[in-house]
C-alpha positions in Angstrom: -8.2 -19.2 0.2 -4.4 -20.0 -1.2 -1.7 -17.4 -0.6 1.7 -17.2 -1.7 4.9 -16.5 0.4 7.8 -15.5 -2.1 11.1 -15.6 -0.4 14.8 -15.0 -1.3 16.9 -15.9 1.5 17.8 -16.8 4.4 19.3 -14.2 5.7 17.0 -11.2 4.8 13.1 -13.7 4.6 12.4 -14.8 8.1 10.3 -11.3 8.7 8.4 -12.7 5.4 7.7 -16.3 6.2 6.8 -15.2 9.7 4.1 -12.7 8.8 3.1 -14.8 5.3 2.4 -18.4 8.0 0.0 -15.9 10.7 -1.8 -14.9 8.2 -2.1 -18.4 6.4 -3.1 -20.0 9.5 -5.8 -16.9 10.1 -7.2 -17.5 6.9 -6.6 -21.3 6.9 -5.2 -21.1 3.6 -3.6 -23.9 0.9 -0.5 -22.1 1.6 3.0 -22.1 -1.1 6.2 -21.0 -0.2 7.7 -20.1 -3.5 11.9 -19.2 -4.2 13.2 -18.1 -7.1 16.8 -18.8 -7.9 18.6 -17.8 -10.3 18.2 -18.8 -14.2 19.7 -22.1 -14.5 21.5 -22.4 -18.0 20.8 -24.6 -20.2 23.9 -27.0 -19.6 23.4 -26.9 -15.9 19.4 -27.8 -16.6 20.9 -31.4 -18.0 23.3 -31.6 -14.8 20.1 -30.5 -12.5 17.9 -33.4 -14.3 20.9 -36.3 -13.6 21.7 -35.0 -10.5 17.9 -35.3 -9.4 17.9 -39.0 -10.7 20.6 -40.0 -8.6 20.4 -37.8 -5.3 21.2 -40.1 -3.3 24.7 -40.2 -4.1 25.4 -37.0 -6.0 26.1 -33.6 -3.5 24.8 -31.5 -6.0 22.0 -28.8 -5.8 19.5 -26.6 -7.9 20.0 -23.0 -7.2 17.8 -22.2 -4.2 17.1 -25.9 -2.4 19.1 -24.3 0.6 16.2 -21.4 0.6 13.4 -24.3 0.7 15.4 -26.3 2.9 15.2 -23.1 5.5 11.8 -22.5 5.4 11.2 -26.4 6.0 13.2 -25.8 8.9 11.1 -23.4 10.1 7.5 -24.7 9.2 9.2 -27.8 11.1 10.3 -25.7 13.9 6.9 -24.2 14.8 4.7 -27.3 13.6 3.2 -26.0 10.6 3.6 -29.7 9.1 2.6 -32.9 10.5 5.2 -35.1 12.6 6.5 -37.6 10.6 7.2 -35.6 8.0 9.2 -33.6 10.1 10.8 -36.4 11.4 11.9 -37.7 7.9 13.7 -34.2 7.0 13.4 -31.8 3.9 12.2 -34.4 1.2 14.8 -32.3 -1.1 14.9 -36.0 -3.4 11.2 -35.7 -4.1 11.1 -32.8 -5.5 8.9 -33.1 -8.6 9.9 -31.0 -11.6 6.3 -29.5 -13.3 7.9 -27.5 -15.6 11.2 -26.5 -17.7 12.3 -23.8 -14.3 9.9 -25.1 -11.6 9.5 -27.7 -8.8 7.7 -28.7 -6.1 7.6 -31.0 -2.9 4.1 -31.5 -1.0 3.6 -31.4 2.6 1.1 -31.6 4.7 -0.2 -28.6 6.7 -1.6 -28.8 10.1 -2.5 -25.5 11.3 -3.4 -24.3 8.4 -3.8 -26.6 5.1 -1.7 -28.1 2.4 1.9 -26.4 2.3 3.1 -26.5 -0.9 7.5 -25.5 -1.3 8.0 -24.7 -4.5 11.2 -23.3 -6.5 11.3 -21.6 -9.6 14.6 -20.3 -11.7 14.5 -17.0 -13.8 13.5 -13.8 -13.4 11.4 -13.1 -10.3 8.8 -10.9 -11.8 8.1 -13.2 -14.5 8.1 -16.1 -12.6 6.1 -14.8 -9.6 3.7 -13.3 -12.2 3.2 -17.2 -13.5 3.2 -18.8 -10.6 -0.4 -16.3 -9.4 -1.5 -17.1 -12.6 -1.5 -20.3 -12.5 -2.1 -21.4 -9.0 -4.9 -18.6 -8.7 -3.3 -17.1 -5.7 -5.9 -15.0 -3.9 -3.3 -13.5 -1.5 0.9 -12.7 -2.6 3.2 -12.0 0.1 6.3 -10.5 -0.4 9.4 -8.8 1.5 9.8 -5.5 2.4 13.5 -5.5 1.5 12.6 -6.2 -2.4 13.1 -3.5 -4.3 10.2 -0.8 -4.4 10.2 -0.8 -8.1 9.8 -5.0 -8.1 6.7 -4.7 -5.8 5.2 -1.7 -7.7 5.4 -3.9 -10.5 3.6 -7.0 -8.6 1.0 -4.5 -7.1 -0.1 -3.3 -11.2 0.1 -6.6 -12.9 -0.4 -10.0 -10.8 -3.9 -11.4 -9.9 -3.9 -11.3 -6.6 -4.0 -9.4 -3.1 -0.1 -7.9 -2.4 0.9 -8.5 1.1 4.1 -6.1 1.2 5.9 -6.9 4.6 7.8 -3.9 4.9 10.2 -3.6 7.7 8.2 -5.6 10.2 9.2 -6.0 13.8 8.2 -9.1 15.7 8.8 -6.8 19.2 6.8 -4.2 17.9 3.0 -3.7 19.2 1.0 -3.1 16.4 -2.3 -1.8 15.6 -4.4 -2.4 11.9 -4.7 0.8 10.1 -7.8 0.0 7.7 -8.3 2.8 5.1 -11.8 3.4 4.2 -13.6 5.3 1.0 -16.6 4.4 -1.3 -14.4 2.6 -3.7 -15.5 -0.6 -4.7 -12.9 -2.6 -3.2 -13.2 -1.1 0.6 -15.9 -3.9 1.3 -13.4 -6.3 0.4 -10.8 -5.0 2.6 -12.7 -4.2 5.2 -13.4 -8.5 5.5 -9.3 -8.8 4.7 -8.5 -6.6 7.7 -10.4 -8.4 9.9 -8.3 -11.7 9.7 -5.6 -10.0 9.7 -6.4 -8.4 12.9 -7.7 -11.4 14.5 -4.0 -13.0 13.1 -2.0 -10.4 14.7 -4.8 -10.2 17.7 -4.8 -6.2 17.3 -6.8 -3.4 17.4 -8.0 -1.4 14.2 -7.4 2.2 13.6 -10.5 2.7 10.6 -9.1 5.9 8.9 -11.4 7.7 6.7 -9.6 10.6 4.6 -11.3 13.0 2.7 -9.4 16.1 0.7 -12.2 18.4 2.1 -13.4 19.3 5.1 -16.7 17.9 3.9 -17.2 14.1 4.2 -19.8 12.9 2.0 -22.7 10.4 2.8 -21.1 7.3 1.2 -17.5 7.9 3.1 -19.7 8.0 6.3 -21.8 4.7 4.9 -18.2 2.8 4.3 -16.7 4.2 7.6 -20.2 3.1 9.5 -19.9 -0.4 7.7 -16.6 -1.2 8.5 -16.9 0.0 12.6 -20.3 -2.8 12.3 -18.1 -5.6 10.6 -15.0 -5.2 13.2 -18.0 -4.9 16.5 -19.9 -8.2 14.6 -16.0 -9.4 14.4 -15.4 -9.1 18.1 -12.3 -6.6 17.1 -11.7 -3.2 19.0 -11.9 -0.8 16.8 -12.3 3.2 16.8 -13.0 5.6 13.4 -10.7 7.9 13.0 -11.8 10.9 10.1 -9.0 12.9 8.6 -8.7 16.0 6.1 -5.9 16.2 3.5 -4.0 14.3 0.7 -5.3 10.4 1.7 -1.8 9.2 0.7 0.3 11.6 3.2 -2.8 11.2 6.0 -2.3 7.5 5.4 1.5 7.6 5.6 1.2 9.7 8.6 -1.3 8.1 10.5 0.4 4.4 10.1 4.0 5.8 11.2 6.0 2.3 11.9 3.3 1.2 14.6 0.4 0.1 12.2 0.0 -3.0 9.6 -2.0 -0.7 6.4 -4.6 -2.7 5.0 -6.3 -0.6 1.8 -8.0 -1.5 -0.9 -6.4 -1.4 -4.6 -7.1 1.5 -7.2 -9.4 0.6 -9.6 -7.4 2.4 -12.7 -6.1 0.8 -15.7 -2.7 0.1 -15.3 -1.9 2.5 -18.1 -3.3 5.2 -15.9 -1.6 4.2 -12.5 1.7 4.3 -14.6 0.9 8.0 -15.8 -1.0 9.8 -12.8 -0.2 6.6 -10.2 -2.6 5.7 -7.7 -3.3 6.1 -4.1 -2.2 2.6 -2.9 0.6 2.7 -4.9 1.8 6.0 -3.3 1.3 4.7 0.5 3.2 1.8 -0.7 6.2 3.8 -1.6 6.3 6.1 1.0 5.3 3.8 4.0 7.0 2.6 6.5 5.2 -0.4 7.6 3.8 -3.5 6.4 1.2 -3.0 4.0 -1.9 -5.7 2.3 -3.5 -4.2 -0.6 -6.6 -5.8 -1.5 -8.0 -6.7 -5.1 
């Protein structure tokens, strides 16, 4: 498993980095941390490449170091890396430029595996959409406070799970609201809500929605399947069934006490951008954090 943390700041990532490490060490994941600074212009790119070659006595930094810095503090501060690296400080001089906007320092993990920090410059669509590519992310996390239209974008066009952590209280007591259908990715969320249950050590709320009052056989199948997974799991669980519009029952249901874990739609992104889809609706209207599967 290798998931992706994308974060921005300081200031507005630590609900991010938070959630993005539980559910790395739950899965124990080859974990990034990835920031993406602003486009660094050409002249600065040959004042970035000098700078690097004499750190040691220059005072001068890419944009975004500061953000990696940060979340070494904090990977240092709850003992997500090993001792001595800790103890030698944010390796900020070995960081190894792999390509004309991106770098990377190693570290290594210890409750969950290898953490990679990793900071790209450009446009953070494009290079998020890169990084997933390339590094085969199975799992994308990203903040809540990113603009709606940036992770609707993510959630249609990157290769990987989208982990949307949407206003996220750490005080809060949460529950796992797992939204069940005979789609073809529920069996994959159903196995995704389970580690993040047993992350967040929650209960599961296993919704089942149908827009009649009739539930078919294979919504009961899927709703049966996942209440067996969760009992084999060890995780409390109860099914909940629902009539109505599976995006507003959803919305409803999750109120700002649940973590949503649902399954992507399986339409052409031509088609999600013309009639949208159901995970991309909850997304937009939720407030809560929100994993959608693929």
């Amino acid at each position: 498993m290798k998931i992706l943390i994308a974060v921005s700041s300081k200031e507005y990532s630590g609900p991010t980095l938070q959630v993005g490490m539980k559910i790395a060490r739950a899965f124990n994941a080859i974990t990034t941390i990835v920031d993406v600074g602003e486009k660094v212009s050409e002249f600065n790119s040959k004042v970035v490449g000098l700078t690097q070659e004499r750190m040691e006595s220059w005072e001068f930094d890419r944009p975004g170091v500061d953000v990696l810095e940060w979340a070494f503090k904090y990977l240092a501060d709850n003992s997500f890396i090993e001792p001595q690296i800790i103890e030698a400080g944010f390796p900020k001089n070995t960081l190894v430029e792999t390509g004309a906007s991106r770098a990377e320092v190693y570290l290594k993990g210890t409750l969950c595996k290898n953490v990679n920090l990793i900071l790209r410059n450009g446009d953070i669509i494009s290079e998020l959409r890169d990084e997933v590519q390339t590094g085969k992310y199975d799992v994308t996390i990203i903040g809540g406070s990113q603009k709606r239209r940036m992770a609707h974008d993510l959630i249609q066009f990157i290769d990987s799970s989208i982990f949307v952590v949407n206003r996220y209280d750490p005080d809060q007591t949460y529950r796992l609201l797992l939204a069940v259908d005979d789609s073809s990715m529920t069996r994959k969320a159903v196995k995704f809500g389970a580690q993040v249950a047993h992350a967040f050590d929650i209960g599961v709320d296993i919704l089942t929605v149908s827009k009649r009052k009739h539930f078919g056989e294979e919504y009961q199948k899927a709703a049966e399947r996942a209440g067996t997974f969760m009992r084999r799991a060890g995780i409390h669980y109860q099914n909940i069934f629902k009539e109505g519009d599976p995006a507003q029952v959803i919305k409803e249901e999750a109120g700002h006490n649940h973590i949503i874990v649902m399954g992507a739609s399986t339409k052409s992104p031509i088609a999600k951008f013309f009639i949208g889809s159901k995970p991309l609706k909850v997304m937009e209207d939720c407030h809560c954090p929100i994993l959608i599967v693929k």
